[in-house]
C-alpha positions, 0 to 999 in steps of 0.5 A: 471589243468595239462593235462596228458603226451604223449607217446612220452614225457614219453619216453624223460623223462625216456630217460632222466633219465636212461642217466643222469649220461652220460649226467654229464660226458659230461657236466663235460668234457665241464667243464674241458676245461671251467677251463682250460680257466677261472680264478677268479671269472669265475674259481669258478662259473666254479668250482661250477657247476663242483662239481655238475657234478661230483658228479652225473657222479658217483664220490665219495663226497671225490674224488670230494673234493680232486679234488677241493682241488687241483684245477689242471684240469689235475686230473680231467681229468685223473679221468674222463678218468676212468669213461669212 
């Protein structure tokens, strides 16, 4: 049986949620210089878990898409630039 959350972890995890989509930028610029580095097989699983950051800092699926289409860190760059 799960025992019931404090106060206090109810505010973490609303604080949590309410930040996530700052939460995705941050994680999808730590990325970008992560692919700046990386190439191969590295390059994709970088690519992979930027996607997903993407998508949830508010970009749209076919921005994401032409992003990736493009592989060029330098765009996503610029178009995590206007998001900020």
């Amino acid at each position: 049986m799960t025992q019931p959350r404090t106060r206090y972890q109810e505010k973490i995890i609303k604080n949590y949620y309410r930040n996530l989509d700052a939460i995705a930028l941050q994680k999808a610029m730590e990325q970008v210089t992560e692919l700046y580095l990386s190439e191969g097989k590295k390059r994709e699983a970088v690519w992979q878990r930027l996607v997903g950051n993407l998508e949830k800092a508010g970009l749209h699926p076919d921005q994401v898409k032409h992003l990736r289409e493009q592989d060029d860190p330098a765009l996503i760059a610029e178009a995590l630039k206007k998001l900020v």
